[in-house]
Backbone as ProteinMPNN parsed JSONL, in Angstrom:
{"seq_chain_A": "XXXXXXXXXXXXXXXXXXXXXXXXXXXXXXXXXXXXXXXXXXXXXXXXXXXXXXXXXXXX", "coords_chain_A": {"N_chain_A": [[0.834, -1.193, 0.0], [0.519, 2.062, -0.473], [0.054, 3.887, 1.273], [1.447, 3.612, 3.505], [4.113, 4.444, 6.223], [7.576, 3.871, 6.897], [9.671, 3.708, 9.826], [12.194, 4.846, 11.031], [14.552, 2.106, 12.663], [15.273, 2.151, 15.926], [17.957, 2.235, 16.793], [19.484, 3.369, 15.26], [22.321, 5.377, 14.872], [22.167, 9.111, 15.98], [21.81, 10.7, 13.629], [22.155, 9.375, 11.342], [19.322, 8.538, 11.806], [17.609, 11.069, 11.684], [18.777, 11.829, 8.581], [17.166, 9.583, 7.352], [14.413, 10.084, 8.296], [14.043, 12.398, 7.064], [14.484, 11.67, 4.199], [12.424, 9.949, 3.664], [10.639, 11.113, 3.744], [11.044, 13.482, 1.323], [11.188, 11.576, -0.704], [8.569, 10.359, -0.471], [6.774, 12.603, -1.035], [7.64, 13.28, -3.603], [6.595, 11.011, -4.868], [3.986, 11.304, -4.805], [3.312, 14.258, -5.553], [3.914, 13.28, -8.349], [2.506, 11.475, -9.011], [-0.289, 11.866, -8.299], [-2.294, 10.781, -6.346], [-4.418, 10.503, -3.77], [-3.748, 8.557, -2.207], [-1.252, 8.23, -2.009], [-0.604, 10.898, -1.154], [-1.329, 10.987, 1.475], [0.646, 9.328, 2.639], [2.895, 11.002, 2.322], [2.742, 12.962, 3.72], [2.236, 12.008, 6.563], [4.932, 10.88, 6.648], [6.209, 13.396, 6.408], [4.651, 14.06, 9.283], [6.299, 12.221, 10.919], [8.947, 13.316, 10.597], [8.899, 15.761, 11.716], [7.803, 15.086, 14.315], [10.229, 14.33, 15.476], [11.354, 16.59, 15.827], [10.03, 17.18, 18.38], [11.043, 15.083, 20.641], [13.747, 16.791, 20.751], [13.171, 19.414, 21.056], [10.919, 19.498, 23.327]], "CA_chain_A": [[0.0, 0.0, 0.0], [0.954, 3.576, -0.529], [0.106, 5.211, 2.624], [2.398, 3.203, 4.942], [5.347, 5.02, 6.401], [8.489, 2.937, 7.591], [9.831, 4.558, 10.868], [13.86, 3.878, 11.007], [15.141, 1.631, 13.746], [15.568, 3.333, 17.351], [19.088, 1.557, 16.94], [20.441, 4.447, 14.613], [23.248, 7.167, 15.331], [20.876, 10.557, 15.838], [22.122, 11.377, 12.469], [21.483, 8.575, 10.296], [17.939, 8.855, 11.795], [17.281, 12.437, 10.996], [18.552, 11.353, 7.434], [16.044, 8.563, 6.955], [13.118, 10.721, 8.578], [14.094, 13.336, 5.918], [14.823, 10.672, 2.691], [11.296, 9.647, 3.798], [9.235, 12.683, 3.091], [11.334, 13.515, 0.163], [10.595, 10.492, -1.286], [7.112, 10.265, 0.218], [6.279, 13.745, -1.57], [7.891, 13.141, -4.572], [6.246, 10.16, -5.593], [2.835, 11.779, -4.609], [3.425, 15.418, -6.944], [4.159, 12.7, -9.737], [0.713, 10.262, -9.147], [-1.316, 13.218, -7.319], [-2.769, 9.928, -6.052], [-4.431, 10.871, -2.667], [-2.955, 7.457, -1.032], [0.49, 8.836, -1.771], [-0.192, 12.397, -0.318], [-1.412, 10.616, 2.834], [1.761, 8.844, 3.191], [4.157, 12.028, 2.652], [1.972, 13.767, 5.126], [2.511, 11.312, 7.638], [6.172, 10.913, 6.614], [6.186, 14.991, 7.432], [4.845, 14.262, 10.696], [7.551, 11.732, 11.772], [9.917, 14.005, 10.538], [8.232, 16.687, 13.103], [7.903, 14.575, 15.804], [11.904, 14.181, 15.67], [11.884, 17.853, 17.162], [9.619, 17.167, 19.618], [11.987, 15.419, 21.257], [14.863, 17.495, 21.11], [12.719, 20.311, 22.138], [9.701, 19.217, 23.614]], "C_chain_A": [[0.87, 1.245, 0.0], [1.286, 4.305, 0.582], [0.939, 4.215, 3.512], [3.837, 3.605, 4.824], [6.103, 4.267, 7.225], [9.144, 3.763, 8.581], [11.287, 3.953, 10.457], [13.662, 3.269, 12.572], [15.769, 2.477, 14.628], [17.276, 2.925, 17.324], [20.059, 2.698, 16.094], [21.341, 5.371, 15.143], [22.315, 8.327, 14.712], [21.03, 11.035, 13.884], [21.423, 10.775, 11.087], [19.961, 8.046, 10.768], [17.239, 9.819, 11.1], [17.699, 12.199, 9.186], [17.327, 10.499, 6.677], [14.954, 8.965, 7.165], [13.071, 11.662, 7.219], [14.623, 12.729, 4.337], [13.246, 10.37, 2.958], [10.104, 10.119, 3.13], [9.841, 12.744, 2.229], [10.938, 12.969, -0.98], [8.633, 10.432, -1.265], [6.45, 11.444, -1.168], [6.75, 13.487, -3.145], [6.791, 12.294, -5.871], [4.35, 10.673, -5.371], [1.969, 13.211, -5.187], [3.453, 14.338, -8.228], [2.504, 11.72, -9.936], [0.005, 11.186, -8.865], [-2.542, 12.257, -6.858], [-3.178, 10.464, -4.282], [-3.937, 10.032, -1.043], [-1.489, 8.04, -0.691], [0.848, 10.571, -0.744], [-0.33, 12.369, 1.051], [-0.539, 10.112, 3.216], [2.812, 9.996, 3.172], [3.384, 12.636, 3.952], [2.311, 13.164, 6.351], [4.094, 11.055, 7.867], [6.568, 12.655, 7.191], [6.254, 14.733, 8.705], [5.618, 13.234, 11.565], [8.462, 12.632, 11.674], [9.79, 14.911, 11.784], [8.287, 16.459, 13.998], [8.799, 14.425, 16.394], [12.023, 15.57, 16.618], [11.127, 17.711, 18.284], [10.278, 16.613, 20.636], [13.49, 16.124, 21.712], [14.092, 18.78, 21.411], [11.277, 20.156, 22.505], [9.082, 20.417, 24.279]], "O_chain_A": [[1.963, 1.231, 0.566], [2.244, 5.022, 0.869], [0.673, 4.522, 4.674], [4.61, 3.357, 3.899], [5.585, 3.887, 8.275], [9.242, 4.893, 8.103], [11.512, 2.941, 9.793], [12.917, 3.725, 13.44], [16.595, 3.34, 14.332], [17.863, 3.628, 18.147], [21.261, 2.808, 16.336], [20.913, 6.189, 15.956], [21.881, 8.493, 13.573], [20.207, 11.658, 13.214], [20.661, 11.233, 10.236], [19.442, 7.156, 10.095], [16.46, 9.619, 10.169], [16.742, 12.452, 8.454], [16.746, 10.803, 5.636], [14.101, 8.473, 6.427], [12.122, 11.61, 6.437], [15.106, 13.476, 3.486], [12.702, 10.788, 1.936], [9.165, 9.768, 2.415], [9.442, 11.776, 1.581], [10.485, 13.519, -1.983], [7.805, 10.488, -2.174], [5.758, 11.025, -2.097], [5.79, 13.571, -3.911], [6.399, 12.601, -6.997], [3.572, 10.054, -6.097], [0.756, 13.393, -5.293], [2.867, 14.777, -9.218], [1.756, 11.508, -10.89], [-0.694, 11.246, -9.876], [-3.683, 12.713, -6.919], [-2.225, 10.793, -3.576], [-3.811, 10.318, 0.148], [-0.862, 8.227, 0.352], [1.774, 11.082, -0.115], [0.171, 13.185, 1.826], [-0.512, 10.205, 4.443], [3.653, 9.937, 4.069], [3.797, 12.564, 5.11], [2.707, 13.916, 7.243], [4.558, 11.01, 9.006], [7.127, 12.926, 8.254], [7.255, 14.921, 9.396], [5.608, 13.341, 12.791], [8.974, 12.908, 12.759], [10.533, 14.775, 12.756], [8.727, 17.243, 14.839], [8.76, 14.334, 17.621], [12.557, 15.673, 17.722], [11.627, 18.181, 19.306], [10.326, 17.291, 21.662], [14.119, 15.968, 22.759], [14.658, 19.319, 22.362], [10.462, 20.801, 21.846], [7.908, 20.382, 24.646]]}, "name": "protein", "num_of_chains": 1, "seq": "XXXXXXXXXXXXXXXXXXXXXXXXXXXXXXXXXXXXXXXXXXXXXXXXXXXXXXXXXXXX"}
């Protein structure tokens, strides 16, 4: 399915998390401007808000 977003493994160095949160949406969005499929815009969207949620903990 389209709309499912893969979280990275809590096992990452902070870095190569924040990479993979942000390859996510990139991706996510990309492929969702190219289909304008509304499954795909629900999965960047949600890929967004992992990305987002990353600052919540560093500044909650």
């Amino acid at each position: 399915m389209s709309d499912i977003v893969t979280f990275p493994r809590p096992t990452l160095p902070p870095e190569d998390h924040e990479r993979e949160l942000w390859s996510n949406f990139v991706l996510a969005k990309k492929k969702a401007e190219v289909t304008c499929d509304i499954r795909d815009g629900i999965a960047a969207g949600k890929a967004w808000a992992a990305w987002l949620d990353m600052f919540r903990t560093i500044c909650p």
